[in-house]
C-alpha angles and dihedrals in degrees: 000000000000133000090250097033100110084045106051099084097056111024111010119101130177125248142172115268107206102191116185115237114179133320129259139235091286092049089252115151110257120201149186127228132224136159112244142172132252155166106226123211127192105208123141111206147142129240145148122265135216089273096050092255122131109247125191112227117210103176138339131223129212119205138131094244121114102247122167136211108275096029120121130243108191118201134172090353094309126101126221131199127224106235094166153012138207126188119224124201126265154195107215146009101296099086117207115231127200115199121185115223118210132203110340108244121194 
């Protein structure tokens, strides 16, 4: 049994991971694309990031895979990056993950 199993049925919902994977000739991010789940949050708010800069948060995500900062998630057409991620605490191996997603792009 999963992390978001007891929540799936109700609020998960599946999304496009773009991970990025490496980058091409002309130094262009190049990813690769799986299918997660994931709870979504709206929730607009400000914090500082790793480097010391402000960054504008427009949703998080909760899910157990390993995504990383600067990443996609697409949704409904729209692409968010990850601008951020926080750890939370578990009890067993399968480890939550919450990634803040900045401003939506086409």
């Amino acid at each position: 049994m999963g992390l978001l199993d007891a929540y799936l049925d109700s609020m998960g919902e599946y999304v496009i991971w773009r991970h990025k994977t490496g980058v091409d000739a002309n130094v262009d991010p190049v990813y690769s694309d799986s299918t997660i789940t994931v709870l979504w949050y709206d929730e607009v708010k400000s914090f500082q990031g790793d480097e010391g800069r402000q960054l504008q948060q427009i949703a998080y995500i909760l899910t157990s895979s390993p995504i990383q900062k600067d990443d996609l998630i697409t949704r409904g057409g729209f692409s968010w990056p990850v601008i951020g991620l926080g750890k939370d605490p578990s009890m067993g191996t399968e480890q939550m993950r919450k990634a803040y997603l900045g401003q939506s792009m086409i």
